[in-house]
N, C-alpha and C positions, 0 to 999 in steps of 0.2 A: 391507703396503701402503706405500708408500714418500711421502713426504709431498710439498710441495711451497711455494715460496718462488718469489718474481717482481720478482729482479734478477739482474744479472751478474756476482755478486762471491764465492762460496764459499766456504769452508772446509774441505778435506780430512783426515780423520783416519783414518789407517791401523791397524786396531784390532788388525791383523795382527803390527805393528811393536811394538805395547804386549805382546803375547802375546808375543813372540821375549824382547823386553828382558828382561820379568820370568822367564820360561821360563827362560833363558841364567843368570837371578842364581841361580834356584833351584838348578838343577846346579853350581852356582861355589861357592852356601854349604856349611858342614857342615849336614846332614840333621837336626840338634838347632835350627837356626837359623831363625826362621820371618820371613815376611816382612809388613811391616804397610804398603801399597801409600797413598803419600799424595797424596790428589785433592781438598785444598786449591784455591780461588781456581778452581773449576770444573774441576777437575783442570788446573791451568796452561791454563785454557783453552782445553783439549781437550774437554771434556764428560762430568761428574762421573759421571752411571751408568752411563755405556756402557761408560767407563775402567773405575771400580769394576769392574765386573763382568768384564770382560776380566782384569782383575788376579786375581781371586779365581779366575776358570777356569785360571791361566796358575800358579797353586801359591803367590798370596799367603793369609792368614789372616786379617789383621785391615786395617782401612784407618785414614785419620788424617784429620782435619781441621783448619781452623785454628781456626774458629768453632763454635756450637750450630745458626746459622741450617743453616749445611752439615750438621752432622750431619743435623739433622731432616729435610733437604730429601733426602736419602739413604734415611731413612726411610721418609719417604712416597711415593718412589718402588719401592719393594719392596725395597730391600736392607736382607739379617739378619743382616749379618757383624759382627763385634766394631769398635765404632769409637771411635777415643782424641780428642777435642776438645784440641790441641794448645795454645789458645791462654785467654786469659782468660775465664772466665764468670761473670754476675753471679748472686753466692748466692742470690737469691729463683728462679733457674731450676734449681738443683740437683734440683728435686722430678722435674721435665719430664726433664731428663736422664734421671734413676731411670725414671720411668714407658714413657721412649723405648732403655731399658739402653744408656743411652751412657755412656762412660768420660773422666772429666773429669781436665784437668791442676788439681793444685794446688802452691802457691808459695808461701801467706803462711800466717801463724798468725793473722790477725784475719778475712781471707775464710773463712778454715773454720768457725771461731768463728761468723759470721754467720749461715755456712749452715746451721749447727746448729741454732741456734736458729729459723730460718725452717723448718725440714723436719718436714713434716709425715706424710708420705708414708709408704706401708705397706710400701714397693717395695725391695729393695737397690740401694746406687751404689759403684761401683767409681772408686776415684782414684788417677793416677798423681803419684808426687811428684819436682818439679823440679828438679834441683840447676842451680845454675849455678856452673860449674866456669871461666869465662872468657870467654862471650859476653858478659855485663852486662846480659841482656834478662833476660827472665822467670826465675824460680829463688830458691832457698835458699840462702844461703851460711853460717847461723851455726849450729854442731850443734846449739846448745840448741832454734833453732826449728825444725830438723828433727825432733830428739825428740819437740818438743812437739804438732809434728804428727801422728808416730805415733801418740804416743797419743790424742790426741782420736779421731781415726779409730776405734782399738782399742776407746774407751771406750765406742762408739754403736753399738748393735746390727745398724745396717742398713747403714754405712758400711765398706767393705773398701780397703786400698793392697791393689790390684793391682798395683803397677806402679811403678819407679824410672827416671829417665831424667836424662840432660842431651843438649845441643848444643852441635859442636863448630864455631870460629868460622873456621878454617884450612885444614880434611881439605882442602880444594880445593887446597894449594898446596903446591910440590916439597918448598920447607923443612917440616921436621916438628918443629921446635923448641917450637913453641905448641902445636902438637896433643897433645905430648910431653905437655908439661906438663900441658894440662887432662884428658889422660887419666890423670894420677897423682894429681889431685886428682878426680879421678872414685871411685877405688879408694880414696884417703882418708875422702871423705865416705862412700863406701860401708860402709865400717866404724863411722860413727854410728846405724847403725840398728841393732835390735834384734832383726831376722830380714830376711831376704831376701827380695820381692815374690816374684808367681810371674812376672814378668817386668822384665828387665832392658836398656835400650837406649841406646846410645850412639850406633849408628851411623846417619847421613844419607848420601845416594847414595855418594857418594868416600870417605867409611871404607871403606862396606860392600864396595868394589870393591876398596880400596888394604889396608885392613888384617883381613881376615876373621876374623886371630884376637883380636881387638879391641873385637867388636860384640855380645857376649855370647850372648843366646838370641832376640831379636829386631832386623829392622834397618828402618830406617825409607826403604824407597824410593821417592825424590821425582824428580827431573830425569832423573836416568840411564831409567828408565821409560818416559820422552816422547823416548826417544834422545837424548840432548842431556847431553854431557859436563860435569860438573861445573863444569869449567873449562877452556879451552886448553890451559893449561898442565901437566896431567896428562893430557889426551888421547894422547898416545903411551902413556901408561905402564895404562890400562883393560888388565882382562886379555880385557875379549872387545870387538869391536865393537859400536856400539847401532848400534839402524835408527831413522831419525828418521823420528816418525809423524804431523808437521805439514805439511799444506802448504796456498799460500794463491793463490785463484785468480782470476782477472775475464775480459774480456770487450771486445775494441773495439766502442763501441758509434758512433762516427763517425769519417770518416778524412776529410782535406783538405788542399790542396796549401798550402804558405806559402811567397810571395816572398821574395826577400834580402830582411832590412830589417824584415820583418815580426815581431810580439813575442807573446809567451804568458802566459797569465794573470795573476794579481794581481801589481802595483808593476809589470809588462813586464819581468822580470827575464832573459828569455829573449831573444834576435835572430836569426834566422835567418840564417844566413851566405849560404846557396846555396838553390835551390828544394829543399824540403823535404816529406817527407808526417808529416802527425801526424797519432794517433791519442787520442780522447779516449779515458780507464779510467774506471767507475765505482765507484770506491774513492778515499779520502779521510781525513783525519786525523781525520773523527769515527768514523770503522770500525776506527783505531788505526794507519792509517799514515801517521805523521808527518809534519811539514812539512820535518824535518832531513833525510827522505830525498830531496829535491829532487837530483839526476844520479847518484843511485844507477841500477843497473843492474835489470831484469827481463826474463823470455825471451818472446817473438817468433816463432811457427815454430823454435825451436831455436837461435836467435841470442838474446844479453842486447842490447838495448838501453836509451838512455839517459831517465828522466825528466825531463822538460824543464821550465822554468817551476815558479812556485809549486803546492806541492798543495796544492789546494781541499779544502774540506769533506767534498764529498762524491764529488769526481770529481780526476783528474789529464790529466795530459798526456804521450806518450811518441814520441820520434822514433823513426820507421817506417824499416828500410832500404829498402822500395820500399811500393806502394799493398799495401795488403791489404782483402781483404773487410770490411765491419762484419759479428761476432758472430766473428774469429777469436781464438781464446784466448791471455790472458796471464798468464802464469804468476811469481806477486812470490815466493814461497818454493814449491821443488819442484824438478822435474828435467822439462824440454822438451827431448828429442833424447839427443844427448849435452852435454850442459849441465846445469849445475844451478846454482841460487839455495840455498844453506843459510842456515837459522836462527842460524850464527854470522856469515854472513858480513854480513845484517842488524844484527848484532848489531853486530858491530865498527865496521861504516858510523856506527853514530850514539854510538857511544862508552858504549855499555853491556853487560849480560851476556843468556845467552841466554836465561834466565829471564824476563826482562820480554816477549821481542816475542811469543809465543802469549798472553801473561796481556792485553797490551791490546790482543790483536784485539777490538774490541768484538760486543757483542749483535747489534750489526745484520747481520753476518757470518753469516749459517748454517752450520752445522756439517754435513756428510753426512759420514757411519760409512760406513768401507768391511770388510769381513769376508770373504776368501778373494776377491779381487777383485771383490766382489760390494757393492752399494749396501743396507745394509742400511735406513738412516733417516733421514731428513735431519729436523732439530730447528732451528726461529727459538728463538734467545732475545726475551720481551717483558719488559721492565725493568717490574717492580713496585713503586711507591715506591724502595725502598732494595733489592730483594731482585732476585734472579734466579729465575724461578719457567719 
C-alpha cells in the first residue's frame, strides 16, 4: 500500500539506479572481492533500508555506517546483514553493539581498555582496526599501539579483530602521488600485525573503481552507488557509467502576472524588467535548498528556468516562460523532456561537492522508492529529538 504525504515538494529515488550501480561494480570486481554497501547519513540521503536492501539484492555482503544510532536503526528495521560502525563509539555501548552483532571501528589503545572493563556481556563483538595511513582523522599510527591493540582483543575471550582498514584522502584525484603513498604505508603498517583479519579494506568508491587491484578482499561502496562520481575530475576515466538515482521535485502552486518595476521576495532583490509570469515552488532552504541557489536554473515543461528573488524558507519563486496551470511540475534535480538538472551541476552552482546536496535535502522532503518503474513506498521522515526514526 503505498503511503501518503500532503505537499508539493518530493523526492525521488530510483532503487533501479542503485541495483545497476552496485550490479555493474560486482561484475567490474574480481569474484574474491566482496562489497560492503555504505548507507551512512540515511544513505546520503537516499533512504537507509530501502538502499540497504537494494544493495544487498544487487550482490553487496556487508553494509557500513557511520554511527551506532544508524546501525541500530538498520536493525530494528529488519536488516541481518553484517554491518561495520565506521565511526567512533562510546565504550559503555560496546555491550549493545555485541547484543545487536555489530562490527565496530576501533583506533585507540585506551578506548578499548575502557571497553573492556565496561563489558559485561555474554555475546561476541567483532572489531575492525583503523590505520591511518594519511587522512589524520580516525586511526593508528604507532606500531606499538597497534600491537597493543591486537592483543587486548586476543587476550578477551569474547572480542575478535575481524577486520583491518584505512581511508584514503586523494583516490578522488588524477594525481596519484598521495594515494601512492598512503597505499605503501598501508602495506607497511600491515606487516605490524601479528596475523591477518579475515578482512581486509582499503578501498572507497574511486579506488574501487580506479584501482581494483588495490582494494584487497573488501571495498567499501559509498557515492559511486547513488551514481554520483567521486569526483569531476575522474569522471571520464570511471570504467562503467553510474545512473544517478536522485531526483528532486515540486509543484507550482500559484502563478501571477508582475509589472515592469515590480520586486520579489525578501530585501526586493528581484525587478522585473518587462510583464512577467511567476510561479510560486513550495520548497525552501529549510527542505535544504539554499538561499545561494537564488538564478540557479530548474525545468518547467522541459525548459530550465530561472529562480528569481530570495529563497524563502519554505517556498521560492521562478520566472515562467509563459502562464502555466497551478499544480504543473517542477523539476530542481532530474530530467524534464530532453533536459536535465544534475546533482553535479547543483553542486558546482553553489561551490561545493556532490555529496552534500542529496545529504541536506532535509526530512520534510519525502522520499517515494521507485522499483521497475513502479512506486513502491513513499516514507515522511519525523525528526525525533536528535534522531531520524
Amino acid at each position: 500500500m503505498v503511503g501518503s504525504f500532503h505537499r508539493d515538494t518530493w523526492a525521488e529515488i530510483d532503487l533501479d539506479a542503485i541495483f545497476y550501480n552496485v550490479a555493474s561494480l560486482r561484475e567490474f570486481l574480481d569474484d574474491r572481492t566482496e562489497i560492503m554497501a555504505v548507507v551512512k547519513a540515511n544513505a546520503y540521503g537516499h533512504g537507509d533500508v530501502q538502499v540497504a536492501q537494494t544493495a544487498l539484492e544487487a550482490g553487496a555482503s556487508h553494509l557500513a555506517v557511520a554511527f551506532l544510532d544508524e546501525a541500530l536503526a538498520l536493525r530494528k528495521k529488519g536488516v541481518t546483514a553484517p554491518i561495520l560502525v565506521l565511526g567512533a563509539v562510546r565504550p559503555e555501548d560496546v555491550e549493545l553493539a555485541a547484543r545487536e552483532r555489530i562490527a565496530l571501528t576501533v583506533f585507540q589503545v585506551e578506548w578499548l581498555e575502557r571497553a573492556k572493563q565496561l563489558f559485561k556481556e555474554e555475546l561476541p563483538v567483532s572489531f575492525h582496526l583503523k590505520m591511518d595511513t594519511g587522512m589524520g582523522r580516525l586511526g593508528v599510527k604507532e606500531q606499538e599501539e597497534a600491537k597493543r591493540i591486537v592483543a587486548i582483543i586476543d587476550e578477551h575471550p569474547l572480542f575478535s579483530l575481524e577486520g583491518v582498514y584505512t581511508h584514503f584522502a586523494t583516490a578522488d584525484e588524477v594525481n596519484t602521488e598521495y594515494f601512492s603513498f598512503q597505499y605503501q604505508n598501508f602495506l607497511r603498517m600491515l606487516d605490524w600485525l601479528p596475523y591477518k583479519p579475515k578482512w581486509i579494506h582499503c578501498g572507497n568508491s574511486a579506488t574501487s573503481l580506479r584501482f581494483p587491484d588495490k582494494v584487497f578482499n573488501i571495498v567499501r561502496f559509498g557515492i559511486a552507488m547513488y551514481g554520483l562520481s567521486p569526483s569531476l575530475e575522474i569522471k571520464p576515466h570511471l570504467p562503467f557509467a553510474l545512473k544517478e538515482a536522485f531526483s528532486l521535485h515540486s509543484r507550482v502552486v500559484h502563478v501571477k502576472r508582475l509589472l515592469p518595476g515590480e520586486k520579489v521576495s525578501y530585501g526586493a532583490t528581484y525587478t522585473a524588467k518587462d510583464e512577467e509570469w511567476v510561479g510560486t515552488v513550495p520548497i525552501g532552504y529549510a527542505d535544504g535548498w539554499i538561499r545561494k541557489l537564488q538564478n540557479f536554473q530548474v525545468l518547467v515543461d522541459g525548459v530550465k528556468v530561472p529562480i528569481i528573488g530570495r529563497i524563502c524558507m519554505d517556498q521560492m519563486m521562478i520566472r515562467l516562460p509563459k502562464k502555466v496551470p497551478v499544480g504543473t511540475q517542477v523539476t530542481l534535480i532530474g530530467r524534464q523532456g530532453g533536459e536535465q538538472v544534475t546533482i553535479d551541476d547543483v553542486a558546482q552552482y553553489i561551490g561545493t561537492i556532490n555529496y552534500e546536496i542529496p545529504c541536506t535535502i532535509s526530512y520534510r522532503v519525502p522520499r517515494i522508492f521507485l522499483k521497475k518503474k513502479s512506486i513502491m513506498e513513499v516514507r515522511n521522515f519525523v525528526l525525533d529529538g536528535n534522531r531520524y526514526v
